[in-house]
N, C-alpha and C positions, 0 to 999 in steps of 0.2 A: 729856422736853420736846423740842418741837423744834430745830435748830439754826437760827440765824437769822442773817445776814452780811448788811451793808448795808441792812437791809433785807427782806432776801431771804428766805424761808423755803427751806430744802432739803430736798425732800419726796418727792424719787426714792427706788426700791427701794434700799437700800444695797450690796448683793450686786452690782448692774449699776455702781455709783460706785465699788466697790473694782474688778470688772472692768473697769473703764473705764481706774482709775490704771495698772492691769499693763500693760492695753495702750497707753495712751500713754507709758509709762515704756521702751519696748521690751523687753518680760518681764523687765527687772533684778531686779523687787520684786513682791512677793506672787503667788510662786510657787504657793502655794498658797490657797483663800478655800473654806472651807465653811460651811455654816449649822451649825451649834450650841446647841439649844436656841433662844433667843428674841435670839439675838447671834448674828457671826460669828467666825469664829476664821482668822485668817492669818498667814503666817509673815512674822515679827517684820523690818520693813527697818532697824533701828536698831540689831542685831547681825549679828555671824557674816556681813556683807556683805549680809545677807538671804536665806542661803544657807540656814539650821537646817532640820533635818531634817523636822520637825513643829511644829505651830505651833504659836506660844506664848501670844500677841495675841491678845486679843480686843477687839471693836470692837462695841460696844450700837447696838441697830436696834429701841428701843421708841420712840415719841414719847408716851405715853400714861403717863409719870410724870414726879413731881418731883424723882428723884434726879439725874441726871445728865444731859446733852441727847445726842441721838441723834446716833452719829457718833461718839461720844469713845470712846479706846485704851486699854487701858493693857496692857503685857509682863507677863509671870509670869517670863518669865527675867531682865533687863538692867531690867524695872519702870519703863520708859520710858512715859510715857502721857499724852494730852492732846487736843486737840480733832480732828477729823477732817480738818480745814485742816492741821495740823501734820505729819498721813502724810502729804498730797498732796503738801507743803513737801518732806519728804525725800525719797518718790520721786522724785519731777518735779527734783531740786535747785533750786530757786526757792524765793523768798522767800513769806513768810508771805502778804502781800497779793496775789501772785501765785497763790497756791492759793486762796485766797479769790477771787480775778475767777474763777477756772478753774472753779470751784466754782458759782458765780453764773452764770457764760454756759452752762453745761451740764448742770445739776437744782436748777434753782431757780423758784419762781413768785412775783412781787411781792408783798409782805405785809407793808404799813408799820404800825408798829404808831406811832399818834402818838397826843398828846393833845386831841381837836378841841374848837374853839373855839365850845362851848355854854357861857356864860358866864349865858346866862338861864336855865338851867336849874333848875329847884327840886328839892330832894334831899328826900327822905321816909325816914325812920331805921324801920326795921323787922326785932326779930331780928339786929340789925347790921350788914347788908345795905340798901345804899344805890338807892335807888330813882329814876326819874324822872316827873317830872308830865309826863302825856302833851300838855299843853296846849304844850308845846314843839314839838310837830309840827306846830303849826297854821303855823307858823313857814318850814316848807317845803312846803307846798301847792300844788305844779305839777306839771303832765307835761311831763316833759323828751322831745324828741323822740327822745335815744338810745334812751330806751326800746322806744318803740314802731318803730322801724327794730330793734328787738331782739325784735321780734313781739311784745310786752307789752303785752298789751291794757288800754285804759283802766278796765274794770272788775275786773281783778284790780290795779291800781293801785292804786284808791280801797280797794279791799278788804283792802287790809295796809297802807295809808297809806304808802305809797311815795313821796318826794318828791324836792326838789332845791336841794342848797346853794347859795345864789348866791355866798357869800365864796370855795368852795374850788372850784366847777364839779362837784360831784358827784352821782350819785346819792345819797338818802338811804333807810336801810334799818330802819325800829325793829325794834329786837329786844327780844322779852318772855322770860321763864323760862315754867318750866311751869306755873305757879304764876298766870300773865299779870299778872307784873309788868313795867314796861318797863324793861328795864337797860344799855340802851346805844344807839345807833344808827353802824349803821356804813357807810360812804362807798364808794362805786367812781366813781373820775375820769372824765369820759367823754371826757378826751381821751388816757389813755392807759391801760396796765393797770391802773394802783397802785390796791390795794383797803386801804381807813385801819378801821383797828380801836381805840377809845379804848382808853388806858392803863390795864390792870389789870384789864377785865372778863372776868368768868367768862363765857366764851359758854355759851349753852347751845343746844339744837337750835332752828334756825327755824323758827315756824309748827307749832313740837309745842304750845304753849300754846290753836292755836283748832283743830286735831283734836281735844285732850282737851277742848274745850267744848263738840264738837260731838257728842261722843260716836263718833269714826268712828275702826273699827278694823281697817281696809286701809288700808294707804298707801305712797305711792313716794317712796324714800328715794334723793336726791341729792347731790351733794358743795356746790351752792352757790346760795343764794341766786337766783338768775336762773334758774337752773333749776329750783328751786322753782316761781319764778312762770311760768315758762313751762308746766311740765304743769298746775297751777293753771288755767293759760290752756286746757289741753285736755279740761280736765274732772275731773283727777285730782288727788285731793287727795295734798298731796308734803310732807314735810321734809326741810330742809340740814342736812348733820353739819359745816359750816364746813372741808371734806377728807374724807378718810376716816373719821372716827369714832375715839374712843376709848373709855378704859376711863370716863370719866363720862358720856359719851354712851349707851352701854350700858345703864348702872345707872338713868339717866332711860328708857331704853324701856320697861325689865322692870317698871318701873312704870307705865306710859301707858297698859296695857289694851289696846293695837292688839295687833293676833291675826295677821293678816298682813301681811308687807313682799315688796313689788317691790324689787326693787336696783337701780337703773338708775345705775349710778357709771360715772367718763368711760371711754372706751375708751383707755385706757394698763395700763401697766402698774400703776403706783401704784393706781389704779381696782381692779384684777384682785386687788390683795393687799388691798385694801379691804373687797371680797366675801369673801373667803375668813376674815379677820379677824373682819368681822360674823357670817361663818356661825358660826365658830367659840366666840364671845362670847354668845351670845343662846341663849336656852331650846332644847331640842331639841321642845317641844308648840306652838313658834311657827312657821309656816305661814313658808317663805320663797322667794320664786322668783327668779330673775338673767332681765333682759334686756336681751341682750348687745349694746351698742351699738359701731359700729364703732370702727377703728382709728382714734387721732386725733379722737373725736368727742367733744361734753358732746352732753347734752339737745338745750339752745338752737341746739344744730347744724341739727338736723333737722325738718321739717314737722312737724305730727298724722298726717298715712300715712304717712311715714316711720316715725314711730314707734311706730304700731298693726302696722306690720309688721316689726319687730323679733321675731328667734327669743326663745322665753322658756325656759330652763333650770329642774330643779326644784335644788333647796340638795344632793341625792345624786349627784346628776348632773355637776353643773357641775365 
């Protein structure tokens, strides 16, 4: 699972958050930091001075289960172990909530998970699985002008019923399963980043419910929602993995019938292991090509010729 502080999702590469504590620690601590398997492994700052020869610690770098959240420690020698805040605490000597801001102000992206205030909403019991009348979107039926100064054109608007909270100032975003049931809708404030996720919902990919009804099996696969609807806007049909994707995100493709995926994930690093991730996860008979969008960029960055002139990588290659 992910780790999540204030708010905050923490969704950097782990390997550059551990090289980051060494070096602001001034190499006191985590002398050493290797990949290991689907973890990293460092040596231990909570003995031996943080001096031990080899390292003992290991530090989980999955977000894509329910065992334990990404980021958590624990020693095999001194069996010292706890959340990824709790290293930063010891090397940095600072307090707990001080590794947490530290944490926050330097790999983190806003992701409020709240419980929004649809109070009209009608529940439909299906399989166990809680449903919403879509009759609830009638409910936010505007084009807000962030949008559209977001290049979003007013007909892929109407075309996913995109609308606009008036109680919280948000976008509104319905989200369906694949299945195109409607299971939640989720918010981006347009006055500052915070993106509102309701309590408890299973996301599933967006906009993979009206590719599998349209029967289309190319598609360009995005980390978010706005980016969705912006290639949307340039002709291209797109689904959001809500981030980089996981291991349920996956297991929803392998069923979807699409044959081929464009990757277009942001240009960082988290992006870069995103691709590599998906390559890694998906069939080796599925068609998949990367186009490598700049440093610092999403989608919604760039024009239509900007991004028809993006190099494209083949999945052997890249």
């Amino acid at each position: 699972m992910n780790l999540i502080i204030n708010n905050h999702i923490i969704d950097s590469n782990l390997k550059t958050i551990l090289e980051a504590v060494r070096d602001s620690s001034n190499n006191l601590y985590l002398h050493d930091i290797r990949q290991t398997g689907d973890n990293i492994a460092i040596t231990c700052p909570f003995h031996k001075d943080g001096n031990e020869k080899h390292p003992s610690c290991f530090v989980y770098n999955r977000t894509d289960s329910d065992e334990v959240p990404f980021g958590f420690f624990k020693c095999f020698t001194c069996y010292e172990q706890g959340q990824l805040y709790v290293l930063v605490s010891k090397c940095f000597g600072c307090t707990i909530e001080e590794a947490k801001q530290w944490l926050v102000d330097n790999f983190s992206e806003t992701f409020s998970i709240e419980s929004l205030d649809l109070t009209d909403i009608q529940l439909d019991k299906k399989d166990d699985t809680k449903y919403i009348d879509e009759s609830i979107l009638d409910k936010y039926k505007y084009i807000h002008p962030y949008l559209l100064k977001r290049n979003i054109s007013p007909e892929v608007i109407k075309k996913f019923m995109v609308g606009w909270n008036e109680d919280t100032d948000s976008i509104t975003f319905p989200v369906w399963d694949e299945h195109d049931n409607l299971v939640g809708i989720t918010e981006r404030s347009v006055k500052s980043k915070n993106f509102y996720i309701p309590e408890g919902i299973d996301l599933p990919i967006y906009l993979l419910n009206y590719v599998i009804k349209q029967n289309i099996n190319e598609v360009y696969v995005v980390e978010s929602q706005i980016d969705a609807l912006t290639l949307w806007g340039f002709g291209y049909p797109s689904i959001a993995l809500f981030g980089t994707g996981g291991k349920k995100s996956y297991n929803r493709l392998k069923k979807s019938g699409i044959r081929i995926y464009h990757l277009c994930l942001d240009g960082d690093l988290a992006g870069r292991h995103g691709i590599l991730r998906f390559i890694k996860n998906m069939p080796d008979d599925v068609v998949i090509d990367i186009i490598q969008l700049p440093q610092g960029k999403d989608v919604n960055d760039l024009s239509k010729a900007e991004f028809d002139n993006l190099e494209h990588f083949d999945k052997y290659t890249f």
